[in-house]
C-alpha positions as CSV (number, residue, x, y, z in Angstrom):
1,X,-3.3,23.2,-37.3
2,X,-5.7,23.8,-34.7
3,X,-4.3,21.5,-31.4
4,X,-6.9,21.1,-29.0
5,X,-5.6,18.7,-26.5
6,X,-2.5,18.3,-24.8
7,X,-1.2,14.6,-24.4
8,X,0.8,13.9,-21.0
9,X,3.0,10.8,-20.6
10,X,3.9,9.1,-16.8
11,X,7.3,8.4,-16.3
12,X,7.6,5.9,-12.8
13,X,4.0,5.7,-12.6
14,X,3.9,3.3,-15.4
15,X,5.7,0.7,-13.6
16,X,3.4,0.5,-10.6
17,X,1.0,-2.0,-10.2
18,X,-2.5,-2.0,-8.1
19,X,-1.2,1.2,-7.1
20,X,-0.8,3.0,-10.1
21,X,-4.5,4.4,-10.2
22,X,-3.3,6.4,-6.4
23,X,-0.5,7.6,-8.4
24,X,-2.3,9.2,-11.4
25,X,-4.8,10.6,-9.2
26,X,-2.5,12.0,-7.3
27,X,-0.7,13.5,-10.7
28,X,-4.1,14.4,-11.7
29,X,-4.6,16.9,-8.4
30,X,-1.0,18.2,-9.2
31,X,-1.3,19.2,-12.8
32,X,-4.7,21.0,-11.6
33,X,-2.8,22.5,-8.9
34,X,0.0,24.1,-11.1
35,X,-3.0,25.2,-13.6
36,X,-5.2,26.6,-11.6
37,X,-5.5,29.6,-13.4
38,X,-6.9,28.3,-16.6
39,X,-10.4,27.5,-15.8
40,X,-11.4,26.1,-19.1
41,X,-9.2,23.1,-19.3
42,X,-10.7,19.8,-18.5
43,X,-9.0,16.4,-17.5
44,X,-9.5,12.6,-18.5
45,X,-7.1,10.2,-17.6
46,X,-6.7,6.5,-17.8
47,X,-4.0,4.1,-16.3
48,X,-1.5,4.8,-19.6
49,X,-1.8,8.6,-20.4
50,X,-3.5,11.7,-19.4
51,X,-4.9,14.3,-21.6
52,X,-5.9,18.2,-21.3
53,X,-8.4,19.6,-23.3
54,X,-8.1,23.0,-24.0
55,X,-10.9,24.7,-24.7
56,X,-9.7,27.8,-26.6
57,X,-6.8,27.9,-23.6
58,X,-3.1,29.2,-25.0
59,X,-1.4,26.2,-24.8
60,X,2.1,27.6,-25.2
61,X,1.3,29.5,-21.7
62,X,0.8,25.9,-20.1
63,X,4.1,24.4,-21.2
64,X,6.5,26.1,-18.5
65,X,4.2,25.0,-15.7
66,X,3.7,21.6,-16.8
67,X,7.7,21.3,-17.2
68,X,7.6,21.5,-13.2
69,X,5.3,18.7,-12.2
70,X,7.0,15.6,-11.2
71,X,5.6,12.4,-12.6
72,X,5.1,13.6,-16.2
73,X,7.7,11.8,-18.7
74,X,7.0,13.7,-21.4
75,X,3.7,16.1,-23.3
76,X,2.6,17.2,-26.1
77,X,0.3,19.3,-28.6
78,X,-1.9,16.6,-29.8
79,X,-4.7,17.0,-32.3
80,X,-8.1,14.8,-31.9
81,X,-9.5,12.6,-34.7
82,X,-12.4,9.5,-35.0
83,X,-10.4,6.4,-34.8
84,X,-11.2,5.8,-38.6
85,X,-8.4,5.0,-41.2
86,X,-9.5,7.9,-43.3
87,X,-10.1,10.7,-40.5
88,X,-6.4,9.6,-39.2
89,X,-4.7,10.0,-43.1
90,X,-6.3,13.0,-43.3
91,X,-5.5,14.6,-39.9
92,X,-1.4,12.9,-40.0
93,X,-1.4,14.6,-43.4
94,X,-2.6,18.1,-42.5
95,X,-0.9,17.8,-39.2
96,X,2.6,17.5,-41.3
97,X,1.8,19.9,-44.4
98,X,1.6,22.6,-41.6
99,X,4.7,21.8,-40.0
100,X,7.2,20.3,-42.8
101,X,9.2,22.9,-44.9
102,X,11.5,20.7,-48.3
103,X,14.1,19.2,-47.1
104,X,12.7,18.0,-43.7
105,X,12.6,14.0,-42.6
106,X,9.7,12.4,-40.8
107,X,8.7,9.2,-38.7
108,X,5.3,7.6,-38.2
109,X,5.0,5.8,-34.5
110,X,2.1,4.5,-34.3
111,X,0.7,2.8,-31.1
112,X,-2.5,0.8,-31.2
113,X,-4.6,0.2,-27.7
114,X,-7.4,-0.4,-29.4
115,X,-6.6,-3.8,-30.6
116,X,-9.6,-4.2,-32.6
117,X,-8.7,-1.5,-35.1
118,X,-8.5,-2.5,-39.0
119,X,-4.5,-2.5,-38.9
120,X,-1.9,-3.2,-36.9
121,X,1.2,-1.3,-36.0
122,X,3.9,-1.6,-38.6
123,X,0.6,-1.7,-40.9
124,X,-0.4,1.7,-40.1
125,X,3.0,3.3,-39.9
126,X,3.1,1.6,-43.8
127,X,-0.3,3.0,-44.5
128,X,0.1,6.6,-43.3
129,X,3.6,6.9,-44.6
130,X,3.2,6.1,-47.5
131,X,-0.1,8.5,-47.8
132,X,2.2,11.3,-46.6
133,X,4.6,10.7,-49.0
134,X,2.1,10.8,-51.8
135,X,0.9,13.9,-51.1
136,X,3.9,16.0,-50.1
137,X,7.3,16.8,-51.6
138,X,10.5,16.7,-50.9
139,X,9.8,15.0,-47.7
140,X,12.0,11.8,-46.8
141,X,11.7,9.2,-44.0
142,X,14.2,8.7,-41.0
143,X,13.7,6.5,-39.1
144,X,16.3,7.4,-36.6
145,X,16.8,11.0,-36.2
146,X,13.6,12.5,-37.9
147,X,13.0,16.2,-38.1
148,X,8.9,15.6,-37.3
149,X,8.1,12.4,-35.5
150,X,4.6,11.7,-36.0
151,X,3.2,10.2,-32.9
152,X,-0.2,8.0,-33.5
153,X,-2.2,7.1,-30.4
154,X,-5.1,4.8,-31.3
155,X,-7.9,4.1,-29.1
156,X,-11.1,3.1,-29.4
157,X,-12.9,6.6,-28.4
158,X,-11.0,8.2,-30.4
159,X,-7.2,8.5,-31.7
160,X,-4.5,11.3,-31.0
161,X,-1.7,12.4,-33.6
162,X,1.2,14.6,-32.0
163,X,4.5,16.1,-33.7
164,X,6.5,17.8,-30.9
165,X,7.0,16.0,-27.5
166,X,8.1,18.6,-24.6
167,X,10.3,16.7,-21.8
168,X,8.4,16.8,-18.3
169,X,10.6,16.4,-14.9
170,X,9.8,12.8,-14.3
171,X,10.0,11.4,-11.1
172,X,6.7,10.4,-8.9
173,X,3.7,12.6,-8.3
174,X,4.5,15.5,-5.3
175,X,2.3,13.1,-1.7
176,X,2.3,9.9,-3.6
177,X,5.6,8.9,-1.4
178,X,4.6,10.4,2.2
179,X,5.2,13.7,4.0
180,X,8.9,14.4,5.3
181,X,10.4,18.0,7.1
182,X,13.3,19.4,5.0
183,X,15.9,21.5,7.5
184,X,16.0,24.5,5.2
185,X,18.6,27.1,5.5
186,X,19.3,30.1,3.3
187,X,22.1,27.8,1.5
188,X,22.7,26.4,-1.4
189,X,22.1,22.9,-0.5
190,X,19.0,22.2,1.5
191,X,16.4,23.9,-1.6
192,X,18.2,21.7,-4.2
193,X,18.0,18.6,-1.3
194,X,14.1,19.6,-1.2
195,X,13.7,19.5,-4.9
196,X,15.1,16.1,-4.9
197,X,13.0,14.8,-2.1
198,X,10.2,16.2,-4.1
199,X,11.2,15.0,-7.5
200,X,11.1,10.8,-5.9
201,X,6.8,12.1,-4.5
202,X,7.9,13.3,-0.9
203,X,5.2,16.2,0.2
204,X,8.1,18.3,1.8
205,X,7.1,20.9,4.9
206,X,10.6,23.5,5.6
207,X,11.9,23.8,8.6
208,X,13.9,26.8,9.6
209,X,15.6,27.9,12.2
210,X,15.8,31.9,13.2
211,X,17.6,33.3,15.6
212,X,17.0,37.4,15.7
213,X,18.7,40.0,16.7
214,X,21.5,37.8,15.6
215,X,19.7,36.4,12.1
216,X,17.7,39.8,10.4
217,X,14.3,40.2,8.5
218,X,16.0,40.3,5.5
219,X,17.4,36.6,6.6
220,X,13.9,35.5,6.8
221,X,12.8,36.6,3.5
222,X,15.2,35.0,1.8
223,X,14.5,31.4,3.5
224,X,10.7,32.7,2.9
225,X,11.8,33.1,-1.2
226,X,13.4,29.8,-1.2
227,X,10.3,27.7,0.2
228,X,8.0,29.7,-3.0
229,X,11.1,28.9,-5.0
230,X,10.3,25.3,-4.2
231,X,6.6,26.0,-3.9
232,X,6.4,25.5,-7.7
233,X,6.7,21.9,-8.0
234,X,4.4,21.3,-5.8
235,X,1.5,23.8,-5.5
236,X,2.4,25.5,-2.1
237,X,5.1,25.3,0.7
238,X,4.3,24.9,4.2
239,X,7.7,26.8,6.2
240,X,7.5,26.5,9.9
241,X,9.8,28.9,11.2
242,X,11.6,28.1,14.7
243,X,12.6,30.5,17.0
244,X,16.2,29.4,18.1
245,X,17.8,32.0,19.6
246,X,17.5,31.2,23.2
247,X,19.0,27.7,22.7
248,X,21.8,28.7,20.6
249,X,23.0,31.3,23.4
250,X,22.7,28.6,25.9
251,X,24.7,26.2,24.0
252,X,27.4,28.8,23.5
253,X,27.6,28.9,27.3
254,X,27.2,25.4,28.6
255,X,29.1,23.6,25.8
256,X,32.7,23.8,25.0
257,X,33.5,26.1,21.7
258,X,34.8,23.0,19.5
259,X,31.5,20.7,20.3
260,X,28.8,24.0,20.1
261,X,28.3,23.2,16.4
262,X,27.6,19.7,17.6
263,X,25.5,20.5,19.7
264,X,23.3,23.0,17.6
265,X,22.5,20.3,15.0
266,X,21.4,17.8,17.8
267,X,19.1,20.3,19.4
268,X,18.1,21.8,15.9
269,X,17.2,17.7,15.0
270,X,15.5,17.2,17.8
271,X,13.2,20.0,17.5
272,X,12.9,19.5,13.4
273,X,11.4,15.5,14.9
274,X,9.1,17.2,16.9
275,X,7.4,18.7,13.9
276,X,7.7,15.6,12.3
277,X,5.6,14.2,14.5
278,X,3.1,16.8,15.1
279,X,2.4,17.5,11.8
280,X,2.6,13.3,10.8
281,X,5.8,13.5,8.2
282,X,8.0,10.2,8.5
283,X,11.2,11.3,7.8
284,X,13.3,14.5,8.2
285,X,15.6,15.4,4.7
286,X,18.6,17.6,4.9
287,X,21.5,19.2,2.8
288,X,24.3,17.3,3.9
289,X,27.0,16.4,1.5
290,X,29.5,14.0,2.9
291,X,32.6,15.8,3.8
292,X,31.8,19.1,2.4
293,X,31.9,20.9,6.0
294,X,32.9,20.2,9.7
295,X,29.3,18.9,10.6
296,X,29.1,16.8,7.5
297,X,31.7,14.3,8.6
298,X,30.9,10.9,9.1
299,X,31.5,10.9,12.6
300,X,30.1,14.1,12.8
301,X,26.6,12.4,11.8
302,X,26.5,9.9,13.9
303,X,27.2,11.6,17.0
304,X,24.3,13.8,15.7
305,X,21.6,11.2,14.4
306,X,22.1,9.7,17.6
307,X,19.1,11.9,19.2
308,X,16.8,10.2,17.0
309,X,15.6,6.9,15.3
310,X,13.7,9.2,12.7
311,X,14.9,8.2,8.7
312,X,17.1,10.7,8.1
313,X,17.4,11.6,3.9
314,X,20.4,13.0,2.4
315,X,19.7,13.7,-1.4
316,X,22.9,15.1,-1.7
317,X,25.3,12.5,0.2
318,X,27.5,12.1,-2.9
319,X,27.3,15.1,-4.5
320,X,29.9,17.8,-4.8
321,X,29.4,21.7,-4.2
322,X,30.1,22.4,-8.1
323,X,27.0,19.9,-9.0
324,X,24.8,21.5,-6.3
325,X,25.0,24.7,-7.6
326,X,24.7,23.9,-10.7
327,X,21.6,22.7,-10.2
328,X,20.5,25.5,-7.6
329,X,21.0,27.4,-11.0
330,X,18.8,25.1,-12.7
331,X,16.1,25.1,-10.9
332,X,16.1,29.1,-10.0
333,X,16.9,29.1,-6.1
334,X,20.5,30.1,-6.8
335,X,20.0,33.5,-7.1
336,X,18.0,34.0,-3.5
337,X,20.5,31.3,-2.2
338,X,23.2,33.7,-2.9
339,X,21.9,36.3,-1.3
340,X,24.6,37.8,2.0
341,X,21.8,37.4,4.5
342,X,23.5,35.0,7.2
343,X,21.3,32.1,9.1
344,X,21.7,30.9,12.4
345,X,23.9,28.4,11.5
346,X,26.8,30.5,10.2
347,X,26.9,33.3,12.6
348,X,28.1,31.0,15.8
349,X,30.3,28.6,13.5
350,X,33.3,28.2,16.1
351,X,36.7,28.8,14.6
352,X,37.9,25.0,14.9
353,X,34.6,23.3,15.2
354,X,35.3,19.3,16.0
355,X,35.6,18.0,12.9
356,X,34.9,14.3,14.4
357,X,33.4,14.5,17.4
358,X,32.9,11.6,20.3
359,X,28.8,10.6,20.5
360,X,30.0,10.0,24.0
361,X,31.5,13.4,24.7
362,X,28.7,15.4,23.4
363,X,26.3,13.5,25.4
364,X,28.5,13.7,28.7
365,X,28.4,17.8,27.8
366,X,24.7,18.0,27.4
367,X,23.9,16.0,30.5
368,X,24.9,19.1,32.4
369,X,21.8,21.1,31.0
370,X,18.1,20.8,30.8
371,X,17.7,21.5,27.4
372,X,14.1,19.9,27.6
373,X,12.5,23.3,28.2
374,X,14.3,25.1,25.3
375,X,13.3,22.3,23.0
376,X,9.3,22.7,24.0
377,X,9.4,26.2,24.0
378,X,10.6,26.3,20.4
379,X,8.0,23.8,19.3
380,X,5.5,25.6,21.1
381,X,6.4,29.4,19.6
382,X,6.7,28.6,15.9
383,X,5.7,30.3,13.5
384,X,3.7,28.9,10.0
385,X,3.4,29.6,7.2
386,X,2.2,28.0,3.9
387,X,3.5,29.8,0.8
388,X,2.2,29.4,-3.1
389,X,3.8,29.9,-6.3
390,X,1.2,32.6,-7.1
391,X,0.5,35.1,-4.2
392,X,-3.5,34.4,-3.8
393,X,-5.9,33.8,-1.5
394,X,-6.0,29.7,-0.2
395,X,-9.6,29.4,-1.6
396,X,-8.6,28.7,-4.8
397,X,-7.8,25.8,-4.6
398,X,-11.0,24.2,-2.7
399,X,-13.1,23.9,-6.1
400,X,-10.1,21.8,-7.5
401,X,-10.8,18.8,-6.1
């Protein structure tokens, strides 16, 4: 059977209201994005599906890429017909003598938006049945657990039959949410918190801090890997990396040993907020799991969000290390995250770090140093970078849009 579109179904973006045109526009971009490669496809959507045409493009090459763009529901092969009762048997009929093998169960679905056509719903799922059965055997009906489920999509342009659906990642469209600066280390936790942050339409820009001679090259390739790692469900990756080393060696001697740690992730927030602001995010999105180390405490985050009014996300909160990396392994960071290539973070963890600090204390410690300078210099001396999921030039993209 020769398929020549590919029918894409929205997920959240169905619920919205006024706004849901933004939304699939935004989708629209995204699935362009991902498929940039394939120059012969061509879009059409309307505010309840979207569909590819391929022009002679190898559909089965699409699928994987497609599987990583949030805001798709579902997709599938779908073959193109006039929205006529007899060019719709004919097509469902085909459509199902190429895929059925005796034996095999099948479903008719039909859904009618064009509410003018000669039958409705349960009439047409009557009406092609029935033709089906006629002219096939041993072929049943199951209604509930079907081996091919005919899908019928009539409109009044035309009408699209499809037999396999493909599940898509759901979730909103990758900007339709706002922009927000994920702390990203070379752990576990922050990629799979990125993904998340993604996966509900955050555009995410990384944050990492680097602190040679102590943190190496190598150390910054793999936070490097991670961001194109994440690059994928989104397009690109824009990684601003912060050089920290001159702060972290005068926190280890102005601040006492048990409050250093402390003190590194209010300095380290502080600076990740001046991004934020500079580059007009409106929220900053970390790894944190509650409890799972000394700095994820409670207390521990209080006394450390108290250096900003900035939304801080934690897509993680509740989750346990087990279900992290799980889905680190899911969605392919865990082998870069599990890399030996220390960051900045672990190599001046104290031996007893305070596992509930005072907000008082630390603030009574800090008042001792100007750490005003530090923070500018940092912000003033990074580095950016914007990474793809394919290593090409940035001009491919322009004619996209």
């Amino acid at each position: 059977m020769n398929y020549d579109h590919i029918l894409i179904r929205f997920g959240e973006i169905s619920t919205k209201g006024k706004n849901r045109k933004s939304f699939i526009e935004r989708l629209k971009q995204n699935i362009r994005l991902v498929l940039k490669d394939y120059p012969n496809l061509k879009y059409f959507s309307n505010r309840d599906r979207m569909t590819i045409t391929l022009n002679g493009e190898d559909p089965e090459a699409l699928f994987p890429h497609l599987k990583q763009v949030f805001g798709i529901q579902s997709f599938s092969l779908a073959i193109k017909c006039d929205s006529r009762l007899d060019d719709i048997k004919a097509t469902a009929l085909k459509a199902i003598k190429d895929q059925y093998k005796p034996g095999d169960t099948f479903k008719v679905a039909t859904k009618r938006a064009y509410k003018q056509f000669e039958l409705d719903t349960n009439q047409m799922n009557a009406e092609i049945g029935g033709h089906i059965l006629r002219n096939t055997e041993g072929l049943t009906v199951d209604v509930r657990n079907p081996d091919i489920p005919l899908r019928i999509e009539i409109r009044e342009e035309a009408t699209f039959l499809t037999i396999r659906d493909e599940k898509g990642a759901g979730g909103l469209p990758v900007g339709s949410a706002g922009k927000a600066m994920l702390m990203l280390s070379g752990g576990f936790d922050s990629p799979v918190a990125g993904f998340y942050a993604m996966k509900r339409g955050l555009s995410v820009e990384a944050v990492h801090f680097f602190s040679p001679p102590y943190t190496s090259e190598r150390a910054k390739q793999k936070v490097m890997d991670l961001a194109k790692c994440l690059s994928r469900f989104g397009g690109s990756m824009t990684l601003h990396i912060v050089p920290f080393t001159k702060t972290q060696e005068l926190i280890q001697k102005q601040i006492p040993e048990n409050y250093t740690m402390t003190a590194t992730r209010r300095l380290m927030l502080q600076i990740a907020d001046r991004i934020r602001e500079k580059r007009n995010g409106l929220a900053i999105i970390t790894g944190e799991s509650l409890g799972q180390v000394a700095s994820q405490t409670l207390e521990s985050m209080y006394a450390i969000n108290a250096v900003t009014s900035t939304p801080i996300l934690r897509p993680l909160i509740a989750m346990d290390k087990t279900e992290i990396i799980e889905k680190s392994r899911e969605i392919g960071t865990y082998e870069t995250s599990i890399q030996p290539f220390e960051d900045c973070c672990t190599i001046f963890t104290p031996p007893s770090p305070k596992t509930r600090p005072k907000k008082e204390k630390i603030e009574h410690f800090e008042s001792f140093v100007d750490f005003e300078p530090y923070i500018q210099e940092a912000v003033d001396s990074i580095e950016t970078i914007t990474l793809y999921s394919e290593q090409e030039a940035n001009d491919k993209f322009a004619e996209l849009f």
